[in-house]
C-alpha positions in Angstrom: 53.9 85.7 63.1 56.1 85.3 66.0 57.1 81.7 66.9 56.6 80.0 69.9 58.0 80.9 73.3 60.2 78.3 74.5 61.5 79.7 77.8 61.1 82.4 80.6 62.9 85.5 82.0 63.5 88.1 84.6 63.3 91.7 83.9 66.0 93.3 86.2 66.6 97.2 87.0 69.4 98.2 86.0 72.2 99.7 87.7 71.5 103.1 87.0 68.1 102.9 87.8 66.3 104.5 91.2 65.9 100.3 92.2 68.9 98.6 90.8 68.7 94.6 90.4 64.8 95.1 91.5 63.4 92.1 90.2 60.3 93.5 88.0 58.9 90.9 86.2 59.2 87.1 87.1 58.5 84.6 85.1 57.6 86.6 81.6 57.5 84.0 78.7 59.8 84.7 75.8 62.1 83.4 73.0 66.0 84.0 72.6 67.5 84.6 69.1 70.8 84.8 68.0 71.3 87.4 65.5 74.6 89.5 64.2 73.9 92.9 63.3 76.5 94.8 61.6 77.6 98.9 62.1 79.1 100.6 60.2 82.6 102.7 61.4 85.4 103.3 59.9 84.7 99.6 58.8 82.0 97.4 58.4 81.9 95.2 62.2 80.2 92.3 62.4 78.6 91.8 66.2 77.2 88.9 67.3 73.8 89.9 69.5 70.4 88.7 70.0 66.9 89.7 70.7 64.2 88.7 73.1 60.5 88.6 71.9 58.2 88.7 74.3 54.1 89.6 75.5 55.7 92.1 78.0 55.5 96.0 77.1 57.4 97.4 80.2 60.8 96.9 79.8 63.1 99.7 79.7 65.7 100.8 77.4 67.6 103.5 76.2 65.3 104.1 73.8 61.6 102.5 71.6 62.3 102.3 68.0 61.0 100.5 64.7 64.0 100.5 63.3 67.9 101.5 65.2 68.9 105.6 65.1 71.7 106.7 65.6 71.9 107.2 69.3 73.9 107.0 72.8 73.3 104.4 75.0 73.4 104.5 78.6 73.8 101.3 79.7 73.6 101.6 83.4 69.7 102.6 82.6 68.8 99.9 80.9 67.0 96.5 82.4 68.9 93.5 82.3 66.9 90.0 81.6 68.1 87.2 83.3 67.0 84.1 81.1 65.8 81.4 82.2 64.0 82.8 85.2 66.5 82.5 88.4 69.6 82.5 86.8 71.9 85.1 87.1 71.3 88.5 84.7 73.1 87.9 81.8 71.6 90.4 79.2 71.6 93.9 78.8 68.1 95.6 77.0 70.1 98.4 74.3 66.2 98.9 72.7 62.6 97.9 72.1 60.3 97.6 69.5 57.0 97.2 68.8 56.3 94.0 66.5 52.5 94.2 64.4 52.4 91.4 62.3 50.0 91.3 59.4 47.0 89.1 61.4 48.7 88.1 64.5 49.3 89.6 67.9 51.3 92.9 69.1 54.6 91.0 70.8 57.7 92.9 71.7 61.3 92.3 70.7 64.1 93.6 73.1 67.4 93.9 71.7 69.6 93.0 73.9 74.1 92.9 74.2 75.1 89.7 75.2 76.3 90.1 79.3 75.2 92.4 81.7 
């Protein structure tokens, strides 16, 4: 089960896109959530990042995964979310998942980098 949504965003084109800083989506209700993920390199890095879940299906990132590949990002595809609604785009989307919890609705949860 997800919890509650506690605040809104934008979903922004991003720079790369055909319609870059089109405002898509207005208003979509979601949760922020700090998280750290670590990768491994030639050391273990710890990166502090965050996640979005949400109702809304169409936002765009490099790529939809369960789980993170390996994989390139291009960033200048990706949407940015500006959160709350109105304020400046802050996040960038790196990828998307599909979330099915066991009874509960189908949400979404956009992995975002902190700044856009």
């Amino acid at each position: 089960m997800r919890a509650d949504y506690d605040t809104t965003c934008d979903v922004i084109d991003g720079p790369g896109t055909a319609t870059p800083g089109n405002v898509r989506h207005s208003g979509v209700q979601c949760r922020l959530v700090s998280d750290t993920i670590v990768f491994q390199r030639e050391k273990w890095l710890d990166q502090d990042a965050a996640y979005v879940t949400m109702d809304e299906a169409d936002v765009h990132a490099s790529i939809i995964a369960a789980a993170p590949p390996d994989f390139t990002i291009v960033a200048d595809d990706c949407d940015r979310l500006a959160i709350p609604s109105g304020a400046a785009a802050g996040y960038t989307v790196l990828w998307t998942e599909q979330v099915s919890p066991p009874g509960g609705a189908v949400y979404y949860r956009a992995h975002v980098r902190i700044g856009a």
